[in-house]
C-alpha positions in Angstrom: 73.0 79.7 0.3 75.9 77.7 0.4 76.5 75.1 -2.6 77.2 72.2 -0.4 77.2 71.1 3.2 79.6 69.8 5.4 79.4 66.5 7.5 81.8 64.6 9.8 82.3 61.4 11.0 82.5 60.9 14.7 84.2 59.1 16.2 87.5 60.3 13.8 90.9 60.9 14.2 93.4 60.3 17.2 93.0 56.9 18.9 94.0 56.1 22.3 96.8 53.9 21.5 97.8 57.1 19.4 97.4 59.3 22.3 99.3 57.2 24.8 102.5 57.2 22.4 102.5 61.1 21.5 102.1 61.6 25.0 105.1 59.0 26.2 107.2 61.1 24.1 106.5 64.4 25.2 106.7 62.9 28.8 109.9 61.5 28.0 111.4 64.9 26.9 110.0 66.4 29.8 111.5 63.9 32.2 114.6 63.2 30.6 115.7 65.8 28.2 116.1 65.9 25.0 117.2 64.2 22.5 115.1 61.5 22.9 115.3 58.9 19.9 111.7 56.9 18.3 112.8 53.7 16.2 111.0 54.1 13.3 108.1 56.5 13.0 106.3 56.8 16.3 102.8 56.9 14.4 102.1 57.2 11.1 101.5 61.3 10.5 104.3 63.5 9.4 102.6 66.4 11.2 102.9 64.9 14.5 106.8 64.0 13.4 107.2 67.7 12.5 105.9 68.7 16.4 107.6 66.0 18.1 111.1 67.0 16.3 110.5 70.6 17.4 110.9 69.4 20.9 113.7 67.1 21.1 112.8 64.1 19.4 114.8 62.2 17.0 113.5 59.7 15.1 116.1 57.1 13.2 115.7 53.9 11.5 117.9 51.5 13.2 119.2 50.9 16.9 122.5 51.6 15.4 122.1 55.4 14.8 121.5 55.6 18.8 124.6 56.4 20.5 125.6 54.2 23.6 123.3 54.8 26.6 120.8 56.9 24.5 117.0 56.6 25.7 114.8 54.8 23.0 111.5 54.9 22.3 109.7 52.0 20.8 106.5 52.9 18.4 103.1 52.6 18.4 103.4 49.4 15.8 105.5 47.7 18.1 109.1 45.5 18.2 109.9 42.1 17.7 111.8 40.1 20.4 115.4 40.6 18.6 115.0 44.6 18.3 114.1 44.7 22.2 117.5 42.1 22.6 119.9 44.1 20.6 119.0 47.6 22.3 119.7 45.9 25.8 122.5 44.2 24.1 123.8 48.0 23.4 123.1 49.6 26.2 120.2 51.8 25.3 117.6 52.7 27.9 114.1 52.1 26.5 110.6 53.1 26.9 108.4 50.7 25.3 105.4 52.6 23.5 103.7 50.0 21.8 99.9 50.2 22.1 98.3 47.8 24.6 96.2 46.2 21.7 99.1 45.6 19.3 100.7 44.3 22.6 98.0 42.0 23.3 98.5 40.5 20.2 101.9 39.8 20.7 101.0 37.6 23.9 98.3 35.7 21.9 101.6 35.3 19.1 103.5 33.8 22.1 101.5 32.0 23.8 99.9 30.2 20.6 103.5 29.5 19.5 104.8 28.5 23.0 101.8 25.5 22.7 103.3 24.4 19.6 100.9 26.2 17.0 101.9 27.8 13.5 101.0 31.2 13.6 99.2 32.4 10.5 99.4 36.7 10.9 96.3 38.2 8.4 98.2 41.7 7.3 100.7 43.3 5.2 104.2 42.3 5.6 106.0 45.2 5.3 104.2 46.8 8.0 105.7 47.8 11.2 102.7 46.1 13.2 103.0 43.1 11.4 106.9 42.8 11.5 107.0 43.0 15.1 104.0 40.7 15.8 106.0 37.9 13.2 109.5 38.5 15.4 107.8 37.5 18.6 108.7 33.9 17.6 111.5 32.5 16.1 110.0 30.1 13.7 106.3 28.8 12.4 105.0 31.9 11.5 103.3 33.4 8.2 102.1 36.2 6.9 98.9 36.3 4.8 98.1 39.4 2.7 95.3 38.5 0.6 93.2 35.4 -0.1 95.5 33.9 -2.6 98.3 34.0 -0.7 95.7 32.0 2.4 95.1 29.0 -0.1 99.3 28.7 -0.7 100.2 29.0 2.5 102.1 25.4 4.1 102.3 24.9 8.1 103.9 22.0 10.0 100.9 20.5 11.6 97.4 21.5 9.6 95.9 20.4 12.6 97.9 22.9 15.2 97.5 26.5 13.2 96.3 29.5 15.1 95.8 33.2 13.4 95.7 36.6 14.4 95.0 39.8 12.3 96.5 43.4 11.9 95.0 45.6 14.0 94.6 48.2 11.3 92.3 45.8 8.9 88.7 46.0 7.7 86.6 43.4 8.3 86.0 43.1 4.5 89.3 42.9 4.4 89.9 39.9 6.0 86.8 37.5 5.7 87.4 35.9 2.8 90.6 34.9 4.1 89.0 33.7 7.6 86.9 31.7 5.1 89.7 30.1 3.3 92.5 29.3 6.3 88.9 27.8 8.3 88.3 25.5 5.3 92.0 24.5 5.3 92.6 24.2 9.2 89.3 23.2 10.4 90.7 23.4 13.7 92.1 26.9 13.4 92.3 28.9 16.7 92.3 32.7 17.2 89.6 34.9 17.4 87.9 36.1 14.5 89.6 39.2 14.3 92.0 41.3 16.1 90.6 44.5 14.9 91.1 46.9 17.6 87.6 48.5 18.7 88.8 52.6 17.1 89.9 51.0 13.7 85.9 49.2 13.7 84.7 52.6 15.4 86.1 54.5 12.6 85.1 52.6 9.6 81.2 51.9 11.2 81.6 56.2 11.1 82.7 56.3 7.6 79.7 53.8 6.1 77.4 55.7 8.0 78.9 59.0 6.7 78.5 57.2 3.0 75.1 57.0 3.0 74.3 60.6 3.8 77.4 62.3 1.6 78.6 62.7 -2.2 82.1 62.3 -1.6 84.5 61.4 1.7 87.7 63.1 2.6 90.2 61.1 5.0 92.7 63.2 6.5 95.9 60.6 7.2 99.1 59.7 5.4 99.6 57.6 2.5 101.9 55.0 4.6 98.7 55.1 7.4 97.4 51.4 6.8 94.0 52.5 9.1 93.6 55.7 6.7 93.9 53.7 3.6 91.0 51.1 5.1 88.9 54.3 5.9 89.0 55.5 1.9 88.4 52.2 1.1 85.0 51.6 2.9 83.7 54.5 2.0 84.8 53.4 -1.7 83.2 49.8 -1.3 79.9 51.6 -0.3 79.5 53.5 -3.3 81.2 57.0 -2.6 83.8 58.9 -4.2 86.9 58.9 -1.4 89.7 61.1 -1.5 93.0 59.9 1.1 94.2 63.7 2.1 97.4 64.7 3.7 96.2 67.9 4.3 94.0 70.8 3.0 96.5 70.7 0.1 96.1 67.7 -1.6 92.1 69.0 -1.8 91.5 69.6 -5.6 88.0 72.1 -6.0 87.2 70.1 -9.3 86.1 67.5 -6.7 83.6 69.7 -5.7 81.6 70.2 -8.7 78.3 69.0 -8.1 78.2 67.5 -4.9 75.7 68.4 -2.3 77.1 67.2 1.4 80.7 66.4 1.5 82.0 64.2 4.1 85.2 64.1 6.4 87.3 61.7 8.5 90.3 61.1 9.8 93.1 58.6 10.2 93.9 57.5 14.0 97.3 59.4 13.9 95.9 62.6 12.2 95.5 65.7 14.5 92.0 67.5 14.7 93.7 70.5 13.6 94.1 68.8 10.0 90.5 68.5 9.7 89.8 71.9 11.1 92.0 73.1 8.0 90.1 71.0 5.9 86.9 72.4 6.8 87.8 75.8 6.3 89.6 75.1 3.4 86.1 73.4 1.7 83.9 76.6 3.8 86.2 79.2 1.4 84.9 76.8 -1.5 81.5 76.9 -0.9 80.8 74.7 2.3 78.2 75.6 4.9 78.8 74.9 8.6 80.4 71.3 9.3 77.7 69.4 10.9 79.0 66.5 13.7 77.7 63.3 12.9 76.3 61.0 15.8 78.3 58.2 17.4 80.3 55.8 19.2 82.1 58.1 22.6 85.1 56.3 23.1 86.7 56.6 26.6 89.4 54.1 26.3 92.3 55.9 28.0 95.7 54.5 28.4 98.7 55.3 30.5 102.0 56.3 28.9 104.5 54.2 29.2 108.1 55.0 31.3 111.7 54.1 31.3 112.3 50.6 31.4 113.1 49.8 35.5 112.3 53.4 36.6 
């Protein structure tokens, strides 16, 4: 009899923005040759780098380590308005992977702006998705991380502020700062959030998952901001949550004791990871993973293609 069983979440790992961007680059290799160069990381998984750089892709950290006329690829997170300037500005031909939902927020960035609105952005600032969302606009923009810094932040015209969120946020995460920029701009506009549908999908898995399981494992890097949400619902309902790179980063001590151990994924983390994981906890005394009901997603999203082609 096996000492514990195994349980995951569903829906879990890749995403469709995800999907769309791993597949515009493979696309792009296959159209155009290699090398093809990614500003920045294309999502957030070092496995799917590792894969990606097998078959041509280079990924660099500024527009300036593309040489003249190279093909760039914009990420997943999305650009801000001067990046997508400069690499026309030096003749780069560009493919624009951003995901449609990040995108859309941009246009709700623009348009609030464009109407003469202070744009309060709810996320992390040093985040790639938040960075290009904030360089849509030139000016009258602010980015809130937490609640204190939503009852210090100063606009123009308290009566003309709009807001927009992360896509990669928790809903706990950002109500009591809702709560606070709504009592400070009464007329606030926005919706409530701009949680994409697979970052709610995922975390709705993962507090289901928490009521059934001793402890959570969510496969996904350290610098994935939708992995670090995942452990921390699962740690705000009560359950021991472990973030996971791999099968590697699995310590057995963890294991002592529990009865049903639960697993997830990031939205950039391959199924294979979890595959490994599960074996990896079967060799330590796991049963047969068991699929947990829920949401089918069948969001699908075209790649994206060279710029005028």
């Amino acid at each position: 009899m096996s000492a514990f069983s195994i349980l995951l979440a569903s829906p879990r790992g890749f995403c469709a923005g995800v999907v769309r961007a791993i597949v515009t680059v493979r696309l792009c290799l296959e159209e155009h040759g290699a090398p093809a160069f990614v500003l920045h990381e294309i999502v957030h998984n070092r496995h799917v780098l590792r894969e990606l750089e097998s078959l041509g892709a280079v990924f660099v950290g500024s527009l300036a380590d593309i040489p003249a006329s190279g093909l760039c690829i914009f990420s997943a997170h999305g650009v801000s308005k001067h990046t997508e300037m400069q690499a026309k500005k030096l003749g780069l031909r560009t493919i624009d992977a951003t995901c449609p939902l990040v995108a859309s927020v941009h246009r709700m960035v623009e348009k609030y702006h464009g109407e003469g609105y202070d744009i309060i952005i709810i996320g992390h600032s040093h985040h790639p998705e938040v960075e290009g969302a904030a360089g849509r606009v030139k000016d009258r923009v602010h980015v809130v991380a937490n609640e204190e810094e939503a009852e210090k932040v100063t606009v123009k015209n308290p009566g003309k502020v709009a807001c927009v969120t992360q896509t990669t946020l928790s809903h706990e995460e950002i109500s009591g700062i809702r709560e606070i920029l709504r009592r400070r701009f009464p007329d606030l506009r926005g919706q409530e959030s701009n949680i994409c549908f697979a970052t709610g999908n995922r975390q709705n898995a993962v507090r289901r998952l928490a009521r059934q399981c001793d402890c959570i494992y969510v496969v996904g890097l350290k610098n994935s901001s939708n992995s670090n949400r995942l452990r921390e619902v699962a740690k705000n309902s009560g359950v021991p949550a472990f973030l996971i790179d791999d099968y590697h980063d699995i310590d057995p001590a963890q294991l002592v004791g529990v009865t049903q151990v639960g697993i997830t994924a990031g939205a950039s983390a391959p199924e294979r990871l979890v595959e490994e994981v599960v074996r990896f906890l079967q060799a330590h005394g796991g049963g047969e993973a068991q699929e947990m009901e829920g949401v089918e997603e069948k969001v699908c999203f075209q790649p994206a293609r060279l710029t005028g082609a």
